[in-house]
C-alpha positions as CSV (number, residue, x, y, z in Angstrom):
1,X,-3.7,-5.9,-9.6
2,X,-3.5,-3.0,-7.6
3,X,-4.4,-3.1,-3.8
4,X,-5.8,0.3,-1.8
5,X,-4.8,-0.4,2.0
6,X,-6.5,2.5,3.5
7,X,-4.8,3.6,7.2
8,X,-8.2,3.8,8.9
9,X,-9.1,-0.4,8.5
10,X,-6.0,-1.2,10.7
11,X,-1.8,-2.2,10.0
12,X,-2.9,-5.8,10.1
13,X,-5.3,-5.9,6.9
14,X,-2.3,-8.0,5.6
15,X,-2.4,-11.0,7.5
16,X,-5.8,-10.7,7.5
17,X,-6.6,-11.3,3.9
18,X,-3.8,-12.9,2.4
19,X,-5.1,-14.0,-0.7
20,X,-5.7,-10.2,-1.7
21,X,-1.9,-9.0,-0.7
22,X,-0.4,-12.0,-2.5
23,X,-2.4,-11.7,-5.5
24,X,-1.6,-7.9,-5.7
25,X,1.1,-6.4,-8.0
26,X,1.2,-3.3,-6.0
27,X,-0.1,-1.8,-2.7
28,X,-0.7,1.5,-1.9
29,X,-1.5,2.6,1.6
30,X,-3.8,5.7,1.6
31,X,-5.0,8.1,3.8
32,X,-1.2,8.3,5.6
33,X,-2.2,11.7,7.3
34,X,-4.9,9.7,9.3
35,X,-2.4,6.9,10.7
36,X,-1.7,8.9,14.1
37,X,-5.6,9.8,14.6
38,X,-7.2,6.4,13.8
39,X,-4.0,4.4,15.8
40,X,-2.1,3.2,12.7
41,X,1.0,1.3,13.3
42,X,3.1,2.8,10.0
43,X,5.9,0.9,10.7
44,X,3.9,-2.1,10.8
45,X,1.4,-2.1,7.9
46,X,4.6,-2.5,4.9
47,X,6.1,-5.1,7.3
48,X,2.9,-6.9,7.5
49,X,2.8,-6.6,3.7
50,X,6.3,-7.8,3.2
51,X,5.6,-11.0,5.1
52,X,2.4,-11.8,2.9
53,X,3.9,-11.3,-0.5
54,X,7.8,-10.2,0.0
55,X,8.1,-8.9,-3.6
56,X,5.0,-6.6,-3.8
57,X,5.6,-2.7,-4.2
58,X,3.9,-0.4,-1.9
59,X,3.4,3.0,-1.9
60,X,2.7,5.2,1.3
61,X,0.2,8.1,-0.4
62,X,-0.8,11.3,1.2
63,X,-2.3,13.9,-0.3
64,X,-2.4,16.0,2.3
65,X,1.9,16.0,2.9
66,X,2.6,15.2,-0.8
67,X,4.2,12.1,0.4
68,X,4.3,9.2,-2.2
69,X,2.7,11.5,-4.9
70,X,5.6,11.5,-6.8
71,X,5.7,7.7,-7.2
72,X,1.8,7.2,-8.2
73,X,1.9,9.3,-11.2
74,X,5.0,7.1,-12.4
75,X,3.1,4.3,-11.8
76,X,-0.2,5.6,-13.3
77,X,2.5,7.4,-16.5
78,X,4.3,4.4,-17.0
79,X,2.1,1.4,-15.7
80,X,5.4,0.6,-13.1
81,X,4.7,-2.3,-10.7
82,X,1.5,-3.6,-12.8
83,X,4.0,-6.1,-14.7
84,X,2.2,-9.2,-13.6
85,X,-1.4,-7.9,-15.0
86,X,0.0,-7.2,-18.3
């Protein structure tokens, strides 16, 4: 299950809704060109992440830098860090 963490609902999203972090196979945090404007911590939102489900991947996406692009298209090309779905 893939899991959209978008900057502008807040860093602690994690430890707000557990069940959806642990149950993820992969978390991608969005909008990472917003974190400064809306106040998000981006140091604490993966840590926060980590301590819900320690083994989850996350990707930090921005289209706007290019940062993390890279690493979606692997995972959309080769399905990387969906294993527990298939």
């Amino acid at each position: 299950m893939l899991r959209l963490y978008i900057c502008s609902g807040g860093d602690d999203k994690p430890l707000k809704y557990l069940p959806i972090f642990h149950a993820a196979d992969l978390a991608v945090i969005t909008k990472q060109d917003l974190a400064r404007a809306v106040g998000f911590d981006s140091a604490s939102a993966p840590r926060n992440i980590q301590a819900v489900s320690p083994d989850l991947h996350i990707i930090t996406f921005s289209v706007k830098s290019g940062q993390g692009i890279k690493e979606w298209l692997q995972v959309l090309v080769h399905n990387d860090g969906l294993s527990r779905s298939q």
